[in-house]
N, C-alpha and C positions, 0 to 999 in steps of 0.2 A: 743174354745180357747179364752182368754179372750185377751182384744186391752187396754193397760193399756192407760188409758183417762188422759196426761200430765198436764192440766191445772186443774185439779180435784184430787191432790195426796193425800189430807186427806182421801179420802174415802176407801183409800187402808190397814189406820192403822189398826193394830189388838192391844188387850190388852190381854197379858197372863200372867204368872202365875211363880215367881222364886219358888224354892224348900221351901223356908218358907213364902208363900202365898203372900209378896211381888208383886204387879201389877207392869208390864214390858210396854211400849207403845212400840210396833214394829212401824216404819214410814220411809216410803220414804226419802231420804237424800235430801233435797235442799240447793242451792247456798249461802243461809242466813246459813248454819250450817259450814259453811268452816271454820271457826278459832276455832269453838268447837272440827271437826271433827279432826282438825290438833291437837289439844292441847290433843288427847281423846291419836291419836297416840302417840305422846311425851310423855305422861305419862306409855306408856306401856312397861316394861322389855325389857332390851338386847335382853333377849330369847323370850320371846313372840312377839315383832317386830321381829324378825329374822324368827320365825317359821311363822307368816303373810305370812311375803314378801321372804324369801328364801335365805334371803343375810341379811346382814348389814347397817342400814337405821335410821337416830336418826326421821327422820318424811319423809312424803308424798312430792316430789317433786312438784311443783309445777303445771307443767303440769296434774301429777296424780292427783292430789286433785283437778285439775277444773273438770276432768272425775269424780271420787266421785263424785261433788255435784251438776250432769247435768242428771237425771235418762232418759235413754233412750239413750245416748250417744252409738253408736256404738252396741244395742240392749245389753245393759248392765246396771242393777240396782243395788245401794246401799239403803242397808236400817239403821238403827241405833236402838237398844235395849236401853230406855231410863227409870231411875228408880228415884223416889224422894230421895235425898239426902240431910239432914238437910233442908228439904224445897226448894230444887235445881231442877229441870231437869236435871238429869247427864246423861251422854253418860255412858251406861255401859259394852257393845257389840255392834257391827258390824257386817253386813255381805256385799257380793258384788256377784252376779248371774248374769247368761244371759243364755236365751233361745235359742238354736240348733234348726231352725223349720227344718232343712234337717234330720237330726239325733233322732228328738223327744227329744233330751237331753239336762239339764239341770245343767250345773256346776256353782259350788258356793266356795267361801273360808270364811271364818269366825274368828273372835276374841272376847274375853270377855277380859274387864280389869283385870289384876291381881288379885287386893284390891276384886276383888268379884266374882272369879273363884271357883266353888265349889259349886256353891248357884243353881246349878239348869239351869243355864242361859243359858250356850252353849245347851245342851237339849233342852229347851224350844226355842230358834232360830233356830236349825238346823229342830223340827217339823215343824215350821211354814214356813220353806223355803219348805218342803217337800210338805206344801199344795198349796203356790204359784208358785208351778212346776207342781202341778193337774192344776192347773186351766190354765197356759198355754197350757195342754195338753200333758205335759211331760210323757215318760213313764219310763224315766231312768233319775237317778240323781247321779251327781258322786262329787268329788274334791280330790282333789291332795292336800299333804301332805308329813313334811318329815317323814322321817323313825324312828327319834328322839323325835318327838313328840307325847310323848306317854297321853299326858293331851285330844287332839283330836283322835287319836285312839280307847283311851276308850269309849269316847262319840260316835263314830261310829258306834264301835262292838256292843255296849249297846241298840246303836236304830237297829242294825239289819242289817247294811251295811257289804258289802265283799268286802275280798281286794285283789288286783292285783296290780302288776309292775307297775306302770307310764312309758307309753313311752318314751323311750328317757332316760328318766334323772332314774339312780341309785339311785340316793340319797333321791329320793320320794317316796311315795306309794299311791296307787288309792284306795278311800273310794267311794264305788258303792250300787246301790240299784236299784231295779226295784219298779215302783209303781203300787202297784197291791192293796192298801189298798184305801178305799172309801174317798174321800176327807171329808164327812158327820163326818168323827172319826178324824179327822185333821180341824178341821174347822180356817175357816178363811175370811176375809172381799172380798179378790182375788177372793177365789171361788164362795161365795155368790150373788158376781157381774156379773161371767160367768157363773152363772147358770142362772141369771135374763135376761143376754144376748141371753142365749140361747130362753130360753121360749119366748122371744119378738120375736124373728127371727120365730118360734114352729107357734106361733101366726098368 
């Protein structure tokens, strides 16, 4: 299981791939990205912050956004899907996980910006959280979603996840998977790290 090394978060990024070849940089979210991170929410749909956060929210209270941009906070990471835009670094998805070490599991919620929903990106995010849940050691990944949102549903069904009630709340539904595919076919910088971790320990 991989010990994510706080003072070292570059080494975590990965660079993948939007549906028109487009390079994505996946990275760690830090305390410098707090007014990007807030302005990324602000710009997102009624409906797309609603379906985020579950309720009605024009941005990130304040308290929340110091959790965003503190990775490790409460064993909870934020990472950020970030693409050239006219020459820009833009913010163009999100995600937010944390590790179950009693559970083995692995839950996550996730956003893409509007302006570029469609292009591949929620896909190419939700894989690469699937490989940083191997390499914790995950063997289940799940998140919760409403019932209405059927823009993450599909990208759910599509990667192969099954869905169940969410406890408690009616109004959601649980997008689940077991991980039973080789991190090797997901690759990513997380597991690269904990398999070098292992091999040292091997050693």
């Amino acid at each position: 299981m991989i010990a994510i090394r706080l003072n070292d978060l570059k080494q975590y990024s990965d660079v993948l791939l939007s549906r028109s070849g487009k390079p994505l940089t996946v990275r760690f979210v830090e305390p410098r990205d707090a007014a990007a991170l807030q302005d990324y929410f602000r710009s997102l749909s009624v409906r797309s912050r609603y379906n985020r956060f579950f309720g009605a929210m024009s941005e990130l209270p304040a308290a929340q956004l110091d959790h965003f941009t503190h990775p490790g906070e409460d064993d909870r990471f934020s990472v950020v899907a970030m693409m050239q835009v006219d020459g820009i670094d833009t913010i163009v998805g999100e995600a937010r996980y944390a590790f179950n070490t009693d559970t083995a599991s692995f839950e996550l919620g996730l956003s893409v910006d509007d302006r570029y929903q469609g292009q591949g990106i929620g896909p190419a995010l939700l894989s690469n959280l699937e490989c940083r849940a191997a390499a914790f050691g995950a063997g289940h990944i799940f998140g919760d979603t409403l019932r209405s949102n059927d823009a993450m549903i599909s990208v759910a069904r599509k990667a192969g996840y099954s869905f169940v009630p969410t406890p408690g709340d009616w109004k959601l539904v649980r997008f689940e998977k077991h991980i039973n595919v080789a991190p090797k076919d997901i690759p990513c910088a997380s597991w690269r790290l904990a398999e070098e971790a292992a091999q040292q320990v091997a050693a």
